[in-house]
KOLZA-599683 format. One record per residue: x, y, z of N, C-alpha, C, O in turn; residue in three letters. Coordinates in pm, whole numbers, plus 50000, padded with zeros to 5 digits. Layout:
<sites>
XYZXYZXYZXYZALA
...
</sites>
This chain:
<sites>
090600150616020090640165016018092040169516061092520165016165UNK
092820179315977094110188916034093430197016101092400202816067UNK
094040197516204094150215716254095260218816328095940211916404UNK
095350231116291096890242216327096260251516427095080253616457UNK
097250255816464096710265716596097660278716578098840278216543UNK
096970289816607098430301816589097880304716747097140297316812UNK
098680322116806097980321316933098610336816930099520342016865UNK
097470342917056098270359417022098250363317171097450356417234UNK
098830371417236099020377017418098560389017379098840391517261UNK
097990397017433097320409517456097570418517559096810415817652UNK
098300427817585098000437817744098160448917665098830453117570UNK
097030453117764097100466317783096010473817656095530467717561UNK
095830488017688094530489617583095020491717468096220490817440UNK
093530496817345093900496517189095260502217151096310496917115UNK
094900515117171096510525117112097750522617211098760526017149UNK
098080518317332098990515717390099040504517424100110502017480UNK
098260494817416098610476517456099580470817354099640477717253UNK
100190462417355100830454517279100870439517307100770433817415UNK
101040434017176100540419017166102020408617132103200411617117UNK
101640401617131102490391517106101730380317031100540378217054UNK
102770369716897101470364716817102510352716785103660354716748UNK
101900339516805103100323116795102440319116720101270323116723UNK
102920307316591102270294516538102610281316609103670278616666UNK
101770275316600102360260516658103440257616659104200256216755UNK
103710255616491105160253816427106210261216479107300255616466UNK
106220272416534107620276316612107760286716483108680294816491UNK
107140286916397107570295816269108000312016302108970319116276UNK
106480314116385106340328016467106460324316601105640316316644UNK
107440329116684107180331016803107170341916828107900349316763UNK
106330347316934106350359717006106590371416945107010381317006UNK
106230371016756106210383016737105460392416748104270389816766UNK
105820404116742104730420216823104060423016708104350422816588UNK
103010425716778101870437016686101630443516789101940441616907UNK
100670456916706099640463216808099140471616721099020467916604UNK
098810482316754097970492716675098570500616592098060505016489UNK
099980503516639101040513416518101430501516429102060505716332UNK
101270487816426101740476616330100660479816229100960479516110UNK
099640482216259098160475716195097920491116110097810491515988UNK
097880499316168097210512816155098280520916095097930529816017UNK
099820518916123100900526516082101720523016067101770510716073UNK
103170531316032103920520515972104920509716077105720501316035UNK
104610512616225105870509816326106110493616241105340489116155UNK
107450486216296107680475516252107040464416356106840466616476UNK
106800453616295106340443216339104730438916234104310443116127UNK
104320430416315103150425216181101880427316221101790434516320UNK
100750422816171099330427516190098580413616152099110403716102UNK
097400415016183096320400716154095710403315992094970395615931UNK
096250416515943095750415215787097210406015702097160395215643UNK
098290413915723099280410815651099420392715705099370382615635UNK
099550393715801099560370015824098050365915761098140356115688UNK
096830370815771095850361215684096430365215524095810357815448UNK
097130371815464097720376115288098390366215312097910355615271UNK
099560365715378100490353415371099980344115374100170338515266UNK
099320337615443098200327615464097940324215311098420314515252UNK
097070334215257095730327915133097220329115061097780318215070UNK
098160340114982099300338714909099300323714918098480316714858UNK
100450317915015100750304115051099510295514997099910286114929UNK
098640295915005097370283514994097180282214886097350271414829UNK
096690295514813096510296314687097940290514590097790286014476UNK
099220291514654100550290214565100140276514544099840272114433UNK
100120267914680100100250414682098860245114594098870237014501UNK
097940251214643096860244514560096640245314408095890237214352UNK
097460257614323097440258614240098690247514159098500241314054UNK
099950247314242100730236014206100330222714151100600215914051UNK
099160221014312098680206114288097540204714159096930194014153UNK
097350211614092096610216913975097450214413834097250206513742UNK
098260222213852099250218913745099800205713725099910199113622UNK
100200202413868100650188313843099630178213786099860172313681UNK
098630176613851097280168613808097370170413670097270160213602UNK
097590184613597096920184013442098430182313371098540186813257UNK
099690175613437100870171813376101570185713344102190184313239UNK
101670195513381102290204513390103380204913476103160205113597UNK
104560205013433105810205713489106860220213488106540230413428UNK
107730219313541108600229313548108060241113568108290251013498UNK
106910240513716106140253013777106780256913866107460251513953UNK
106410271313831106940283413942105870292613958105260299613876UNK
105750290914087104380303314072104780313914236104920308014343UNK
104850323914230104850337914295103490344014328102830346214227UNK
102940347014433101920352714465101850358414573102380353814674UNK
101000372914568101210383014652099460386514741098700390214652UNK
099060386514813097390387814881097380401414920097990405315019UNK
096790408214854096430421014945095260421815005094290423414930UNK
095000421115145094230424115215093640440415286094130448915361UNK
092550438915226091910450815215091070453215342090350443715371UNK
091000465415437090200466815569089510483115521089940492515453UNK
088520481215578087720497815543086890503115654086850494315740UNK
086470509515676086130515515822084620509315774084230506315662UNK
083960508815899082530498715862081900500616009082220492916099UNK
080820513116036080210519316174081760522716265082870528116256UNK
081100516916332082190520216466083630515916468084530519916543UNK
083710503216330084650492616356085320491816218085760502316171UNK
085430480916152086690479716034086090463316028085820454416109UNK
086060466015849085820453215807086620446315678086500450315562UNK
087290437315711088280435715583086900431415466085870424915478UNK
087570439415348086350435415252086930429415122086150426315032UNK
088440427315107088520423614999089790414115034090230413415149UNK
090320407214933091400401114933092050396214787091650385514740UNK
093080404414711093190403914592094940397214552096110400514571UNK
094220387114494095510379614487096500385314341095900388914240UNK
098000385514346098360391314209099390377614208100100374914305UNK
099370369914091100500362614101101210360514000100990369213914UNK
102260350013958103230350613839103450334413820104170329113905UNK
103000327413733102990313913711103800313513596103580320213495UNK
104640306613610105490298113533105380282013514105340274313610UNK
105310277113359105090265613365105130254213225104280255313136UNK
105960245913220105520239213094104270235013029103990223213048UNK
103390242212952101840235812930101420251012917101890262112944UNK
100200245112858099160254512768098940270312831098200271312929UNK
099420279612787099050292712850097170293912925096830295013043UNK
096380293312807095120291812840095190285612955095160293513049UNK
095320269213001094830258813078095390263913214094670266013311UNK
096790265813210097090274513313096250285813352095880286613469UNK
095940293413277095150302913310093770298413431093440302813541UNK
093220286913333092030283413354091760275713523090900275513611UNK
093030270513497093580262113667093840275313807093530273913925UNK
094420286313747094780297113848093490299413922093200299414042UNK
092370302513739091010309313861090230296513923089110298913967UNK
090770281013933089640271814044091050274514092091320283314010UNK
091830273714144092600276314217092250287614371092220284914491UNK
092050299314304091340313914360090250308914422090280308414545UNK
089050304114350088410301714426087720285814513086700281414566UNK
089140282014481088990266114569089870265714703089530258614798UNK
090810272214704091810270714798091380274714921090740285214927UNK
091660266915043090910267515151090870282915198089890289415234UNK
091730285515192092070302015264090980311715190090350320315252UNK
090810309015025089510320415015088340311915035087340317414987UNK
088090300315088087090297515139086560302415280085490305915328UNK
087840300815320087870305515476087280322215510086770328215604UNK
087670324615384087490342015413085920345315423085700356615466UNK
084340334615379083260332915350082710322415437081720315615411UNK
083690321315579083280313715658082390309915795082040320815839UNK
082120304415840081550306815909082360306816092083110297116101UNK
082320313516197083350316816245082590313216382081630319116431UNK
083530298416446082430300816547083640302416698084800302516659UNK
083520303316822084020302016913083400300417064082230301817101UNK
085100295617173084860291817296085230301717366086420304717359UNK
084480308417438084830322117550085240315817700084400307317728UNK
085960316617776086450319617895086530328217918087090335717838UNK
085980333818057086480346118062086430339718267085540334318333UNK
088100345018305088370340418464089030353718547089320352718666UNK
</sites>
């Protein structure tokens, strides 16, 4: 089994706390979110826009390793995740996640085609999105 770890710091409450958010990899360190990231336009990032990057990225690789398998060479593929959140009772529920992308590639327009959508729906990240979510609480 892989596993990666990201990690996020929290103070202070909803509309005035601010966070801090690392990957293992050192990729992200300590960058800010909070509620004007998520909700408005202030700068810094949010937990919708890193899970888009996320499935984008997953979906790019896995679709590669697709092409390659069916001898398709000289691929380029571009892809963009929009992650969708909608107010849902009291709270907010992301409900969609719509991938737009741009494949380039030596080999069959169709087959390509046909590889993008198991791609969509093989790649771990939109699996993940239909997952089951479990966790460890501390609380000291």
């Amino acid at each position: 089994m892989i596993t990666r770890e990201g990690s996020a710091h929290w103070e202070g409450g909803l509309k005035d706390g601010e966070g801090r958010v690392s990957t293992q990899s050192g990729a992200l360190t300590d960058q800010p979110y909070g509620f004007r990231n998520r909700f408005e336009d202030a700068p810094g990032t949010n937990p919708e826009e890193l899970i888009g990057a996320a499935h984008a990225a997953c979906f790019s690789m896995a679709l590669s390793m697709m092409l390659e398998q069916a001898g398709i060479t000289g691929t380029v593929v571009d892809t963009r995740s929009a992650i969708s959140m909608d107010k849902d009772g009291d709270g907010f529920t992301i409900t969609r996640a719509h991938l737009t992308t741009t494949i380039r590639g030596d080999g069959d327009r169709a087959q390509i085609e046909e590889l993008a959508q198991k791609a969509k729906d093989g790649c771990p990240v939109s699996k993940l999105l239909n997952a089951e979510v479990t966790m460890d609480a501390t609380v000291g």
